[in-house]
N, C-alpha and C positions, 0 to 999 in steps of 0.2 A: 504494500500500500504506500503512494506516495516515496516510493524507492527504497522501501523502510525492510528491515524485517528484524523479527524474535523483539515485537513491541512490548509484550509482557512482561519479557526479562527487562530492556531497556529501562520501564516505569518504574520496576521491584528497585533495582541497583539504583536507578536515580534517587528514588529515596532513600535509601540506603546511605547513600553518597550526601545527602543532603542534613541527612539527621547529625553527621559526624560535628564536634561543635568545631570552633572557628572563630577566628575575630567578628565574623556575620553577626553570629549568635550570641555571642558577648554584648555584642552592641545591642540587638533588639532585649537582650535582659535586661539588660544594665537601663535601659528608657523605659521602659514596660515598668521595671522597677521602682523607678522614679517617677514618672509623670506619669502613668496610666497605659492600657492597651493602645490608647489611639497613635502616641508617638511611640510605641513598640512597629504599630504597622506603617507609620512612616517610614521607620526605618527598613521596613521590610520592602515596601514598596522601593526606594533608593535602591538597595541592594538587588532587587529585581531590575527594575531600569539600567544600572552596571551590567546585569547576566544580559542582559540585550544587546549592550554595546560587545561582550567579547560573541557573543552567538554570530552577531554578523562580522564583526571582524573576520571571527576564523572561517564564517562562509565564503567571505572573499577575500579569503586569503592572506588578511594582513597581520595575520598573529603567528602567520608562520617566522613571520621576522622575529618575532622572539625566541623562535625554537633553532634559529639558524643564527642571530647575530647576537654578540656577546656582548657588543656593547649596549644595544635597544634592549637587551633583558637586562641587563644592571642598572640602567635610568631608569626602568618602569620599578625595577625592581626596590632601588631604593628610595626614590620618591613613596610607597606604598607603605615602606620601612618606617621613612620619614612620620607620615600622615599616620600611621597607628600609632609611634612615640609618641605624637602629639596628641592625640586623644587620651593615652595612658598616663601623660604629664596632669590633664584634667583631676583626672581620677583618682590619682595621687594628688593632689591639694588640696583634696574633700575637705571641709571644716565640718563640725560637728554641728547639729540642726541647734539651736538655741530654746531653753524647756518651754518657752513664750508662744515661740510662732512656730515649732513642730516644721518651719522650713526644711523643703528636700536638702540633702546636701552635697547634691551633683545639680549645679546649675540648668534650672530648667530654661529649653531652645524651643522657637516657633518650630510648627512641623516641618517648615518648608528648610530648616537648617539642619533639623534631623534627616529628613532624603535627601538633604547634600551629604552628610555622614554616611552613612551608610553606602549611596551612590558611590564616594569618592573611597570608602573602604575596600569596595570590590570591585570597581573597576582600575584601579592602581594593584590590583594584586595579580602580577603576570604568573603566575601559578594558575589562576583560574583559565586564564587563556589557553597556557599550554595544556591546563585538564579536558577543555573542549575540543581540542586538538586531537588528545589521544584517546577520549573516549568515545564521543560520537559517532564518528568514523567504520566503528565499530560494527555501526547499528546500520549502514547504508550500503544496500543490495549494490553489487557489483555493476549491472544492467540499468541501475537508476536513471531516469531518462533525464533528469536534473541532480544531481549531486549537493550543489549550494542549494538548492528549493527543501533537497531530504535533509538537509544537513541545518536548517533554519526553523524545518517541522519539527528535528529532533530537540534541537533546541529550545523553540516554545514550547515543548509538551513537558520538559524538565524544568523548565525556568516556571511553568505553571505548579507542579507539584511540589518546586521549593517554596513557592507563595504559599501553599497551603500551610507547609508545614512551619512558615517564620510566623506567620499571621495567628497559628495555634499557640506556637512558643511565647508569643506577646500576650495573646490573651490569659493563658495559662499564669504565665511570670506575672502580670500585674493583678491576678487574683487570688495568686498564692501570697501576694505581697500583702494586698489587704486582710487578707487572714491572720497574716501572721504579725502584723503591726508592730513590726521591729522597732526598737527604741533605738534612738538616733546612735550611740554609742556603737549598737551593732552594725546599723546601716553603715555606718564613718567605715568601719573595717570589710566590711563586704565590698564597698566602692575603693577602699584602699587594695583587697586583694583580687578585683577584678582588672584596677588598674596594671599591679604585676602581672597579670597574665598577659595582657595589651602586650607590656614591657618583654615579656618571655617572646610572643607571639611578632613583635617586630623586630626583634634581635633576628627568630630563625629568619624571616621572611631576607631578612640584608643579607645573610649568611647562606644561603639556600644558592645552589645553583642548577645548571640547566641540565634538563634530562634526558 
């Protein structure tokens, strides 16, 4: 179908592949956390609008330049480094909420600067590039009468079922949050040890080379 084939394996592993956590998924906790599910699904939304930009890059072929040049994977690469230190820096200067005004203590952003988050977490991360590279590929019959058309369906149909599973993860996270009405003290060290995973998570990214 559509040049496609073993669709059912494709969806299973996409999910599969998607559930794995990730700076993604840090990020949509870490807002879901803090400000509610609705900027947990911005951020998901962002990160979905990035999987579209690498889906068609690698349809036309522009992300093969990551796979082949050393230098265009080391600027995507650590610009991406970059831009996760700096969300990790955030997260790391948490201050503790004040007993008054019960204040988040990861500063709250419009939505529209959460889907620039998110967006700019995953589309900066040439890892994801070269994963659509080596995965999808996978899934498109030899005979395909369009290649880049099977290779853009395979794409939305994965970029669709990670939307499901980030939009779950948001809603989940900020309902388990209001349940558990963590006092700020605790919240201060949650945002301080998400931030170190940031910090973990952008070290390999600079470190990481090509495969």
């Amino acid at each position: 179908m559509f040049g496609t084939h073993d669709l059912p394996l494709f969806i299973i592993s996409g999910l599969l592949l998607n559930i794995m956590p990730g700076p993604d998924s840090l990020l949509i906790m870490t807002r879901s956390a803090t400000q509610g599910w609705r900027a947990g699904v911005a951020a998901s939304l962002g990160i979905g609008a990035g999987t579209m930009v690498h889906i068609f890059a690698a349809a036309l072929g522009l992300s093969a330049v990551l796979s082949t040049s050393a230098t265009a994977f080391t600027v995507v690469k650590l610009v991406g480094a970059a831009y996760i230190l700096y969300m990790a820096v955030g997260l790391l200067r948490s201050r503790k909420a004040s007993a008054e005004t019960k204040a988040p203590v990861l500063q709250a952003l419009p939505y529209r600067k959460i889907f620039a988050q998110g967006f700019l977490t995953n589309v900066l991360n040439p890892k994801v590039a070269l994963f659509f590279l080596a995965f999808v590929p996978q899934f498109i019959a030899l005979d395909a009468p369009s290649k880049a058309m099977a290779f853009i369906i395979l794409g939305c149909i994965f970029n669709f079922n990670g939307m499901l599973w980030c939009c779950g993860l948001a809603l989940t996270t900020a309902k388990a949050s209001e349940r558990l009405k963590l006092n700020p003290s605790v919240s201060l060290w949650l945002n301080r040890a998400t931030g170190g995973l940031f910090v973990w998570l952008g070290v390999k990214l600079a470190l990481s080379k090509q495969t």
